[in-house]
C-alpha positions as CSV (number, residue, x, y, z in Angstrom):
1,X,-16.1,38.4,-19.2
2,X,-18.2,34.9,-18.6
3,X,-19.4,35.3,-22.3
4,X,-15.7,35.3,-23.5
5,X,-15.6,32.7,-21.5
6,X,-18.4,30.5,-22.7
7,X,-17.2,31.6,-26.2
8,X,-13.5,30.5,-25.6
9,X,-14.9,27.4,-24.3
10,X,-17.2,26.4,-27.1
11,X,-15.0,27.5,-29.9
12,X,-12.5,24.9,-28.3
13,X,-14.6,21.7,-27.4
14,X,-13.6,18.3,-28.6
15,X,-16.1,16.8,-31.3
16,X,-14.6,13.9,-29.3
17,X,-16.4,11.7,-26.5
18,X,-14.3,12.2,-22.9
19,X,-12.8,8.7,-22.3
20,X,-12.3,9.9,-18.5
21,X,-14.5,7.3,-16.7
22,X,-13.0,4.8,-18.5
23,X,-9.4,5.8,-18.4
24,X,-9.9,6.4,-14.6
25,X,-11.7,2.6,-14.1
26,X,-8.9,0.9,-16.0
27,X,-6.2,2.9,-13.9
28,X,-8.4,2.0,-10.6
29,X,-8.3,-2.1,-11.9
30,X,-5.1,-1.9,-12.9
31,X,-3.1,-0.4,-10.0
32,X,-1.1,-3.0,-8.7
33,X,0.9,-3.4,-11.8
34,X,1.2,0.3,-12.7
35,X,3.0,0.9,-9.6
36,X,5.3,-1.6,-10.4
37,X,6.4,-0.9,-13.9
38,X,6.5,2.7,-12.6
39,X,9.3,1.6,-9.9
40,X,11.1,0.0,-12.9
41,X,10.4,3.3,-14.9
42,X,12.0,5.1,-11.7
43,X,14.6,2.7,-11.2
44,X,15.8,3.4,-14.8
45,X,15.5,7.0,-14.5
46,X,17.6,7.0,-11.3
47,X,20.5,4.7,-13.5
48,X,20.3,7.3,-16.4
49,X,20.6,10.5,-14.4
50,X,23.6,8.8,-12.1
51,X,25.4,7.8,-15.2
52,X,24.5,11.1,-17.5
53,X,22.9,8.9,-19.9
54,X,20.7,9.2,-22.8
55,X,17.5,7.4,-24.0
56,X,19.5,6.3,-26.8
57,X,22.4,5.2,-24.7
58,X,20.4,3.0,-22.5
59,X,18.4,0.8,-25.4
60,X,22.0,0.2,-27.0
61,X,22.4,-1.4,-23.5
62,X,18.6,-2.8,-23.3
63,X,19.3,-3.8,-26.9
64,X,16.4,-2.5,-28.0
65,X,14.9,0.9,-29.4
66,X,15.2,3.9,-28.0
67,X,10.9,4.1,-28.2
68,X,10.7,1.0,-26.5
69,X,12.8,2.9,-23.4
70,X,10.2,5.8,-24.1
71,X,7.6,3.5,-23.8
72,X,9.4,1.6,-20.6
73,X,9.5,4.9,-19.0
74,X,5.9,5.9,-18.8
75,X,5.6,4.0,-16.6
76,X,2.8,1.8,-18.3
77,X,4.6,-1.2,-19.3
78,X,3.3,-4.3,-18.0
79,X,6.6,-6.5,-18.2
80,X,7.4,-9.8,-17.8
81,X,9.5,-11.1,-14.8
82,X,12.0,-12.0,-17.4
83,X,11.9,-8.6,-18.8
84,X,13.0,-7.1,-15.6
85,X,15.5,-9.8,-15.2
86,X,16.9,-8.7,-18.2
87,X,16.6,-4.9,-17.3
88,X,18.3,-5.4,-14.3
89,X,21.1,-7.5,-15.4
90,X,22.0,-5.4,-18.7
91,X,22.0,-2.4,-16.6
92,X,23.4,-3.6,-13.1
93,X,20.4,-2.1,-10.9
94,X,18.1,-3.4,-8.9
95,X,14.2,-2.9,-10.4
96,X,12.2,-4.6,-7.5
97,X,13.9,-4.2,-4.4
98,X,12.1,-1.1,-3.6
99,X,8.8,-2.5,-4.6
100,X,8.8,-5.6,-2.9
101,X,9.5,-3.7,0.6
């Protein structure tokens, strides 16, 4: 059983160096932000789901793409204050009331 294991293992490794360290020390220096843009992310979720819309729907009200809501809702966005100015007025919600708290 451990040699299947080993085996499974080997046949699948990455030829790839891990970027984990890295990834993890840009998340750590970086933390501040990301919880913010995810509240935004959130916020947006929380409008789509009360309103039964669609990525699509929501850039036609952004005005912008519906990749660009994609990318707004991983959460890893780092926005301007006038971007979330503009969220929150084309979509009536409130981004950073939660955050600020």
């Amino acid at each position: 059983m451990r040699k299947k294991t080993l085996e499974f293992l080997e046949a699948h490794q990455s030829d790839e160096p891990s970027t984990f360290v890295e990834d993890a020390r840009w998340r750590a220096e970086n933390a501040i932000w990301l919880r913010w843009s995810q509240s935004v992310a959130m916020s947006i979720v929380d409008y789509m789901q009360e309103n039964g819309l669609s990525r699509s729907d929501v850039a036609q009200r952004l005005g912008c793409t519906p990749q660009y809501v994609s990318r707004i809702l991983s959460g890893k966005t780092n926005f301007s204050f006038k971007s979330i100015a503009e969220i929150e007025t084309k979509l009536g919600i409130s981004c950073m009331a939660a955050t600020m708290a």
